[in-house]
Every structure is written in C-alpha cells, then in structure tokens.
C-alpha positions in Angstrom: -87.4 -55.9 5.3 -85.2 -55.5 2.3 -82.0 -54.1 4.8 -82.3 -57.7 6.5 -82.2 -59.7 3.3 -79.3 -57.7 2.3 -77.7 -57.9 5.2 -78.3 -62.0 5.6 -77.2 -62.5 1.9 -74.1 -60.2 2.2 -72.9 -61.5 5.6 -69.7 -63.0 4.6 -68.8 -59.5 2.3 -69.3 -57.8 5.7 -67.2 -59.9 7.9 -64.2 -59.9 6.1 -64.7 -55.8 5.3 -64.9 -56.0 9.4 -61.5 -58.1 9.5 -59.7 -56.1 7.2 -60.3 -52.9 8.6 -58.8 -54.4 11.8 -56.0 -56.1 10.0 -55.3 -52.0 9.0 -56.1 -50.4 12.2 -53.3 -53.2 13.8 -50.6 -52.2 11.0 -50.8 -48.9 11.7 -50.4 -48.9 15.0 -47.9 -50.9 14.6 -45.8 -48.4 12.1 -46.5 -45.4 14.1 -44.9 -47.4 16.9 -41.9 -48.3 15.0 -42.0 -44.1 13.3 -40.2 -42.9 16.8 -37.2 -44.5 15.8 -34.5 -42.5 14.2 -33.5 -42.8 10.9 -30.0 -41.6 9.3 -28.0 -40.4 6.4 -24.6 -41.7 5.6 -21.7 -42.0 4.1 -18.8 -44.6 4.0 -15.1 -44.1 4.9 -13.0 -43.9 1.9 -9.3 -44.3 0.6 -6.8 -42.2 -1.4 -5.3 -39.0 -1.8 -5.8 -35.5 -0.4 -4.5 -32.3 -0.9 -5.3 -29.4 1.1 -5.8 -25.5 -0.4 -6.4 -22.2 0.5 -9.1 -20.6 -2.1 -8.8 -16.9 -2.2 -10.4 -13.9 -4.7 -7.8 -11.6 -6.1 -7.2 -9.3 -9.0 -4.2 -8.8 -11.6 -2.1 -6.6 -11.3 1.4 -5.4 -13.3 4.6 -5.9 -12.1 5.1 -2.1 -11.7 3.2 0.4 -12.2 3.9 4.1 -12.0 1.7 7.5 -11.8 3.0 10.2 -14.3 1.8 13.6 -12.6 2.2 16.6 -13.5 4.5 19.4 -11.1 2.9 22.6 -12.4 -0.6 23.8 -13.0 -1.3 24.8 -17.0 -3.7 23.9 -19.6 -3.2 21.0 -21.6 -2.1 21.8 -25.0 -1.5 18.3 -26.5 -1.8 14.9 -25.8 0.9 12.5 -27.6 0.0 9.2 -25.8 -3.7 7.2 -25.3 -4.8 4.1 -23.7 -2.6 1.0 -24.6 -0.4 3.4 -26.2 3.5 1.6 -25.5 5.9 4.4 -24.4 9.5 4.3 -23.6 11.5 6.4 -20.8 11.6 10.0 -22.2 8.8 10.0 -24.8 6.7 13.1 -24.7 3.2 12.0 -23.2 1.5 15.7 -22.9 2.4 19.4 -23.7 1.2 22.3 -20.9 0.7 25.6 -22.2 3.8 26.7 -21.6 3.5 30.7 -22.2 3.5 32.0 -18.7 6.8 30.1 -17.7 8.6 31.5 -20.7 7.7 35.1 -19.4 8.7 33.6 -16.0 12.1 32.5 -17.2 12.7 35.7 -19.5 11.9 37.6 -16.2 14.2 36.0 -13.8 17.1 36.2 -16.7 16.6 39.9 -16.5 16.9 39.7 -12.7 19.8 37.9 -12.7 21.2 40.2 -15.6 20.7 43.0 -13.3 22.2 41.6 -10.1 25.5 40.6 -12.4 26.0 44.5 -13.5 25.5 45.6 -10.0 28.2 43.2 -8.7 30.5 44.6 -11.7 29.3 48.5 -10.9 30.3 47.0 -7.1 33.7 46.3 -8.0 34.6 49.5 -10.2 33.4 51.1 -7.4 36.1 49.3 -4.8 39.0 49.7 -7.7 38.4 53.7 -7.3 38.0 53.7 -3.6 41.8 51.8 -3.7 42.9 54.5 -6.1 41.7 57.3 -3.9 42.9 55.7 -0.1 46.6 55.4 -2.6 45.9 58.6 -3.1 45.3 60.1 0.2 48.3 58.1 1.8 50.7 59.6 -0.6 49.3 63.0 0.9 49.8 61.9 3.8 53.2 61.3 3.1 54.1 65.0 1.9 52.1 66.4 4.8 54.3 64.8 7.4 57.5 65.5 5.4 56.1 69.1 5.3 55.0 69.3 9.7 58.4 67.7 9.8 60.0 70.8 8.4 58.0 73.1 9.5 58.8 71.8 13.1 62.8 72.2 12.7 61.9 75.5 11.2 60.1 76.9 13.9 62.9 75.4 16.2 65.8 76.9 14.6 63.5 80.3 14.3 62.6 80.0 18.3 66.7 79.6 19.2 67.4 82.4 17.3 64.1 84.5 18.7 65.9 83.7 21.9 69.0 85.4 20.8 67.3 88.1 20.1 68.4 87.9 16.1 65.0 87.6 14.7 61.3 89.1 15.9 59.3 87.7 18.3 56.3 88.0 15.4 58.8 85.9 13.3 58.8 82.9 15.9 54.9 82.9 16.3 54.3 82.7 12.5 57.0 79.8 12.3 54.9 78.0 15.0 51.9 78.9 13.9 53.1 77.3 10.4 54.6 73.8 12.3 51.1 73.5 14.0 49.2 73.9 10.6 51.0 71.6 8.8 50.6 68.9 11.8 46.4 69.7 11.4 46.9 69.3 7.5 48.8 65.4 8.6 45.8 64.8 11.0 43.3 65.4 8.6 44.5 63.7 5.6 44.7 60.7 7.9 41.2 60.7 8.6 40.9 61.3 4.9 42.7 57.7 4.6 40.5 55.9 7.3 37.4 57.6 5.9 38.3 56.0 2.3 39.3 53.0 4.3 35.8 52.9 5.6 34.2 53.4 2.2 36.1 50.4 0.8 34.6 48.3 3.2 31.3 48.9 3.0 31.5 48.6 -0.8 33.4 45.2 -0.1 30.2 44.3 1.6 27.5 45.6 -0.5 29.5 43.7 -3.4 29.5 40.1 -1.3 25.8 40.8 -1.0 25.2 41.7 -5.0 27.1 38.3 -5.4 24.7 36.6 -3.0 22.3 38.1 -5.0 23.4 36.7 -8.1 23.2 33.3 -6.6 19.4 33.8 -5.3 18.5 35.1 -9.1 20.6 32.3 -10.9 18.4 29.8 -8.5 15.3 31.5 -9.2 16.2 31.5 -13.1 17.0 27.5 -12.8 13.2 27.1 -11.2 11.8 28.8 -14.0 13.9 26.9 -16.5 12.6 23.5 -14.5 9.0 24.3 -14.0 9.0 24.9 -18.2 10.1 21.6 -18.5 7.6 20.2 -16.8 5.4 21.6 -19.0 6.1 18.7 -20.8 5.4 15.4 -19.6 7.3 12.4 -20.3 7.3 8.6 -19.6 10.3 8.0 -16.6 10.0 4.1 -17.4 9.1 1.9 -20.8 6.0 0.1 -20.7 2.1 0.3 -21.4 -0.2 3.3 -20.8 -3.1 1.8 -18.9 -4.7 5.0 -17.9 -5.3 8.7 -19.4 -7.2 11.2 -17.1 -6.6 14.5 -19.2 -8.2 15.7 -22.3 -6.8 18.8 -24.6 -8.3 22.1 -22.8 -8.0 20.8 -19.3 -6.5 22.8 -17.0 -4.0 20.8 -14.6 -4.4 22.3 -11.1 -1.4 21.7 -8.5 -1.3 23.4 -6.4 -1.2 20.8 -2.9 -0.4 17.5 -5.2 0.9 16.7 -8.2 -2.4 15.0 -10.6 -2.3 11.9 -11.6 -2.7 12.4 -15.2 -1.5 9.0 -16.4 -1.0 5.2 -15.3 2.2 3.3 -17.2 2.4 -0.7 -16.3 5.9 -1.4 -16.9 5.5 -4.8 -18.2 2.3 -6.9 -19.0 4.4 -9.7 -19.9 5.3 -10.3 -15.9 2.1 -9.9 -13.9 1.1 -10.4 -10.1 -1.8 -11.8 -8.2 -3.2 -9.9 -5.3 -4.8 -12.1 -3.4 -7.0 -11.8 -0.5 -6.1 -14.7 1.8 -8.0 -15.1 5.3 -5.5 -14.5 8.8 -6.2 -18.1 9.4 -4.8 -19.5 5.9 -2.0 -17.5 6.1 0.2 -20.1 8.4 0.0 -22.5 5.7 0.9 -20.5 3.1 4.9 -21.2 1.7 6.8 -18.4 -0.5 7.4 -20.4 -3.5 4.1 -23.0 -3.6 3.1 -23.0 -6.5 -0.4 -21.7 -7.6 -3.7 -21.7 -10.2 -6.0 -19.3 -10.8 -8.8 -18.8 -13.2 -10.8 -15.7 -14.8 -13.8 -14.9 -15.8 -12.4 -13.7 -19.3 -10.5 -17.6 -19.9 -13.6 -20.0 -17.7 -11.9 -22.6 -19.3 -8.3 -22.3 -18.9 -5.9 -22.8 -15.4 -3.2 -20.4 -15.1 -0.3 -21.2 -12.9 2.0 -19.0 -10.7 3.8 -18.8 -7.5 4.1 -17.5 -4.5 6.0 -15.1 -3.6 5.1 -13.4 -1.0 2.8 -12.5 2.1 2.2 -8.6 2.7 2.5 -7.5 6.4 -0.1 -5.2 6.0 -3.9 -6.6 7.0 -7.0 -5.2 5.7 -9.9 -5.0 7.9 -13.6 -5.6 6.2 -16.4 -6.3 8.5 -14.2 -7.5 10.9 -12.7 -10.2 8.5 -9.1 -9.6 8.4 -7.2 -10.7 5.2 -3.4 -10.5 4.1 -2.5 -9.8 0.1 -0.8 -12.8 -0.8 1.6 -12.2 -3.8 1.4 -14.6 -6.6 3.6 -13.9 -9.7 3.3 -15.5 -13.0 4.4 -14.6 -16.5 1.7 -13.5 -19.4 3.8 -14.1 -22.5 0.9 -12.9 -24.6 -0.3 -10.4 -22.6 -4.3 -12.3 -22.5 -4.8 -11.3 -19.2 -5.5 -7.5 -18.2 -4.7 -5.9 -15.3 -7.7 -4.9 -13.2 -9.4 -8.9 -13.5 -11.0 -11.1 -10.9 -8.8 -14.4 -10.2 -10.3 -17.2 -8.5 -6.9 -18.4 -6.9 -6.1 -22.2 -5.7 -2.7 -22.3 -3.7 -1.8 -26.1 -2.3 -0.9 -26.0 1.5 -0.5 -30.1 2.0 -0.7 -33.6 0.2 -1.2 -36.5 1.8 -1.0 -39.8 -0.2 -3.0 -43.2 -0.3 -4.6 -42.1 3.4 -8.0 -43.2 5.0 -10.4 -39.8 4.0 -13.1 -38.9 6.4 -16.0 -36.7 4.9 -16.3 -33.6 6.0 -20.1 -34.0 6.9 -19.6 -36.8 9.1 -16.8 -34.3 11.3 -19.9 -32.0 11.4 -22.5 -34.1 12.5 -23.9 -34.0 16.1 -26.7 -35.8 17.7 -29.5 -34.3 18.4 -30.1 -35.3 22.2 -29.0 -32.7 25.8 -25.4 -32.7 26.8 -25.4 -34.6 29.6 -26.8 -37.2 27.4 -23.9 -36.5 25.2 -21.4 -36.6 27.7 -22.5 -39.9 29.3 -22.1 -41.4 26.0 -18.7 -39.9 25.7 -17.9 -41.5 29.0 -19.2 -44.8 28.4 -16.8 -44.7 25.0 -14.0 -43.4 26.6 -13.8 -40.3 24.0 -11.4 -38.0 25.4 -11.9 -34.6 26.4 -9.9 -32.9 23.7 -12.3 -34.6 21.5 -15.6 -33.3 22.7 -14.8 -30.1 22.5 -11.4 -28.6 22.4 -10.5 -30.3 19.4 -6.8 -29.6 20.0 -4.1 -31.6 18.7 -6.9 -31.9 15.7 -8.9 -34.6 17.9 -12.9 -34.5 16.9 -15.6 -36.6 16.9 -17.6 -38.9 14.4 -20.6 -41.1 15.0 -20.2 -44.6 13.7 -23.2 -46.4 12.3 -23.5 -50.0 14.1 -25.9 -52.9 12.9 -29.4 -52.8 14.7 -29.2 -48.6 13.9 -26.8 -48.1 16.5 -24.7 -45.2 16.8 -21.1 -45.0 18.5 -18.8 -42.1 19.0 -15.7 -42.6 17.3 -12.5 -40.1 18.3 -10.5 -39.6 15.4 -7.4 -37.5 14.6 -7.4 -35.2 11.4 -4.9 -33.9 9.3 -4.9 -31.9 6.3 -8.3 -31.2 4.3 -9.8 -30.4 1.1 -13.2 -29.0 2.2 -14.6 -32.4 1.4 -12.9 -35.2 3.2 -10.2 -35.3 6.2 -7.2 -37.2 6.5 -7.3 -39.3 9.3 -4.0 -39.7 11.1 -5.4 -41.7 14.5 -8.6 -43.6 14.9 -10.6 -47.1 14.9 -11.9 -46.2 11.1 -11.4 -47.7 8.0 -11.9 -48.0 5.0 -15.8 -48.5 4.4 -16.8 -48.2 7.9 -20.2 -46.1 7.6 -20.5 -42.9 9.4 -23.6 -40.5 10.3 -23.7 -37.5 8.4 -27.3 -36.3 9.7 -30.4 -37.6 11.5 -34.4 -37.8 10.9 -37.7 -39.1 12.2 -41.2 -39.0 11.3 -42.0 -37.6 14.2 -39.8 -34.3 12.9 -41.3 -34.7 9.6 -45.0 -33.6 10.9 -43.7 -31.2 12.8 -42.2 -28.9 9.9 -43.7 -26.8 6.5 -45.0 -29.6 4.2 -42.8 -27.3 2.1 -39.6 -27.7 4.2 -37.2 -30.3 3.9 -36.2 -32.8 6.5 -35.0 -31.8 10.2 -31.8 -32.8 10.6 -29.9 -33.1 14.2 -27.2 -30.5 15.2 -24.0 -30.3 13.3 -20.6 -28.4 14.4 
C-alpha cells in the first residue's frame, strides 16, 4: 500500500532517473564506437642547423710512454725515484745488488789475464824455435861442407888405392868417412824440418791463445755491462707514473726483462684513445677537431684533434671498434693519464636546413605488409624507400586533417641523433609527423601498470 503511494507520488523522479540512464547507456555506446579509432603522437617539422658527431668512450693517455726494465736478475738495493717523481735521461732510478757481478767481472779479468800470458809464453816459445831451426841450418851447412870433403877425399884415396900406393883398408875407411858425413847432412836436415814443424804448430797454438784473448776480453765486457745494469736509469726525461719494485725484491729475468717502472715523457702533450665504432669511422677526418669531458672536470669541455685512425680493430662481443687518436695539449698537467673521456668529434654541419626528428624516421604503422605495401603503392613511395633505404631514402608518416595518415619519402642527410636533415621531400617546415600510435582498444589490453602500446618503429 505504502510502495504504490510512493511510487504514484515519485512518478516523475522515476521517469527522468529512467531517461537519464538511457541518455548514458546511448553515450557510451557511442564512445566505445568512436574508441576503435587510432590516436597518435606527434611532432612538427622544424628549421635550422645541424651538425652531425660521432660519440665515443676513451681514456688519456701520454704522448710517450716508456717501460724501464731491468736486464739482470738481483735484489733491489735502493730505490732513488717514486710515483710522480720527474726524472731526466741518465738519472739513477734503482740500485741491484751488485756483488755477484763484481766477482763475475774480477773473474773474467783473471781469465783474460791468463789467456794474454799464454799468448806472450806462445811467442817466446816461436822466437826460440827460430833460434834453433837458425841453428840447425848453419849445421847443416858445415855438414855438407864436411860430406863434400870427405867425398873428394875418398876419391883421391880410391885413385891412388887403384895405383896400388895406399891400402885397400885405407880406401874403405875414406868411404866409410864420405858416407857418414852424408848421414850426419841427412839428419841434421830432418833436424831443420822437424824444428820447422815445431814452429808451426806453436804459430798455431799462438793464433788460437789470441782467439782466446778475444773470447775472454768479450766475456770480461759482459760482465762489465751486466754490472751496469745493476743500475737502472731513466733513457728519456719525463714523469714516473708507475713503480712496481720495493727495497728487498728480488728482480727475476730470466725469459723477460720486468717491467719495474712506467716514465710518461710529457704530461703537458696528451692523447685520446678513443674507441670509435667500424661504422663511424668513414666520417671521421685527420685534423677535425674534437671535445671531450671527464669525470674529474664534469663541468669543463676540453678540445683536441684528430689525428689519427689506428689500423688495428679490437674485437668485443662481436662489436668491432678502431682507436681513434685525438691529441691535445695539458698545459697544467689537470688531466691524468689513465681517465675516462667522454669524446664528441664533428663529422658534418649543415646550416638553416628543414630537420626531421628522429622519431618520426622510426615510426612504422602498426598494420600487415601487404597493407603496407598497398599504401606505398597508392603513394607512389619508391622501393628504395620502403626498405633499402639506399641513397639515404626512408619513410615518414604525415599527419592529414580528419586523422589521416600519408607516407611521405624523404631524403636524409647528416644527423645529430635527434633530427635529420632533409635533402629531398614534400616536407616543410611545421608539417606534423607521426612519431607513434595508440588506441583504447590497446590500452585494455596491457598491465594497468604498463604504459601505452605503441605501433612498430624501425
């Protein structure tokens, strides 16, 4: 009973609840209709200037720098030099113990010593061996002059044996005589050739002491040289940037000489190294000039040049990268070798130009490529454009009134990472261009704590 009155006396409350609700259920409809459609984010075509750079990580490094090692093994006995210590060429860095190559080189002076008195004994001994051969050729001498009397002797005693004035026993001892004194001849000159003999071989054994001489004299120089490498001096002037040796540690080199200190030449005159990707390296000129910046100086932009590309790539990952040179001067020495540079080296400029951004070259719908490519078609975008991209052809998509979208082929030049010059292309200045794409639709789809869904991008 009570319902009905209420209901009678709230008639008009109830129909207009009843039309609003319809009013609603008609608007919504109505937007979910209209949520299919796609909706897009921008940007505008812009004018000015451009300049194009390669961005590369590097670290300082001195001008020259040289490893002092040391040639022999010993025990350090002092150290005359420390880090940031400035040396010049000569200056004693380190002292080895140096005692067992002073026994060394009092050894081999002995050795050579010796080998010098044998050469002299050598020689006294060849000035007696010419005394004696003198010797036995002036016996020599007398013996023949001797057989050659005996042999007239014994033939004036054989014709007058014959004549019967002297004994047959007198003939025989004259001959016997001539044949002695012939023996005697033959004898004392094998005497000769014997001493002749002897010379020689003293000759020779006194060529060899005087090789010997030269083998100790070279073995007493290599004694005298490995001391002096006991101590360890600076070849160049410059800055000690490394000390790998204490006092008491024994220096062992016996394959390779140990590093056992760093000298930069000059911090005044430093290089970049700088790790520049294979495909930047085309556009990279010896002598463009170059900034950097370190972590030490976050404020501050130092400048340097280029000056050259090293042939030799290094292979991380499969990323292959090229040390470009940069040099630059440190007048008060702020930067240290060793630091990370953040290095900016110009490859192009381009001057009051239309600049495309870089997200808009990206951008790609998000719709199957034969949907793609009958839009291409109906636009007459060439083929380099689509894909290819050569001669620096691509593709943006212009925004059109009503949400329309049109492909647009453009020719690029030179960028820098954010906009593109564009050298050929119906674009200008303020023309709006998609940079991505969204829908409601999308929206539902994803995390409520995602972001938007945007289409595909090259």
């Amino acid at each position: 009973m009570l319902s009905r009155e209420y209901l009678q006396s709230h008639r008009k409350l109830i129909v207009l609840v009843g039309i609003g609700l319809v009013v609603l259920l008609t608007v919504g409809m109505v937007m979910r209709a209209r949520s299919g459609e796609a909706r897009y984010l921008t940007t505008t075509v812009q004018h000015g200037d451009i300049t194009a750079v390669v961005q590369a990580t590097g670290t300082i490094n001195p001008l020259t720098t040289v490893p002092v090692g040391s040639y022999v093994s010993g025990t350090v006995q002092y150290i005359f030099a420390d880090f940031n210590s400035r040396v010049h060429a000569g200056q004693v860095l380190a002292q080895l113990d140096p005692a067992i190559y002073e026994a060394q080189v009092i050894q081999a002076r002995g050795n050579l010593a010796n080998a010098q008195a044998n050469v002299q004994n050598l020689q006294a001994s060849i000035q007696a061996m010419k005394a004696v051969i003198q010797t036995n050729e002036a016996n020599v001498v007398r013996l023949k002059a001797a057989a050659d009397y005996a042999r007239v002797n014994a033939q004036r005693i054989a014709d007058l044996s014959k004549q019967g004035i002297l004994a047959q026993d007198q003939n025989d001892l004259t001959r016997s005589n001539f044949q002695q004194a012939e023996a005697q001849v033959r004898a004392a000159e094998a005497a000769v050739n014997q001493s002749q003999a002897q010379l020689d071989q003293t000759r020779a054994q006194a060529q060899q002491a005087r090789a010997q001489v030269e083998v100790q004299t070279g073995v007493l120089k290599q004694a005298e040289t490995n001391l002096s490498y006991t101590t360890i001096v600076s070849p160049i002037d410059g800055t000690v940037v490394a000390r790998n040796i204490t006092v008491g540690q024994s220096v062992a080199a016996s394959l390779q000489a140990p590093n056992v200190f760093t000298i930069a030449q000059d911090l005044k005159r430093m290089q970049v190294y700088a790790a520049t990707d294979e495909s930047d390296t085309g556009n990279i000129k010896v002598g463009a000039e170059a900034t950097f910046q370190v972590d030490a100086f976050p404020t501050e932009t130092f400048t340097g040049r280029v000056s050259a590309i090293r042939l030799n790539a290094t292979m991380i990952q499969n990323v292959v990268t090229y040390n470009t040179i940069i040099d630059f001067e440190n007048p008060h020495e702020k930067l240290l070798p060793g630091e990370t540079a953040y290095v900016t080296i110009p490859t192009g400029h381009a001057t009051d130009c239309v600049k495309v951004p870089n997200t808009a070259l990206r951008f790609k719908p998000d719709m199957s490529r034969t949907q793609l490519e009958d839009i291409y078609d109906r636009y007459n975008v060439p083929a380099r454009a689509r894909g290819t991209h050569l001669g620096g052809w691509q593709v943006v998509w212009k925004l059109m009134p009503g949400n329309k979208t049109v492909p647009v082929p453009a020719k690029v030049g030179i960028t820098d990472y954010n906009f593109t010059q564009l050298l050929e292309g119906d674009l200008k200045q303020g023309d709006t261009l998609v940079t991505g794409q969204q829908t409601t639709q999308q929206s539902e789809q994803q995390s409520p704590f995602g972001g938007p869904r945007f289409g595909r991008r090259r």
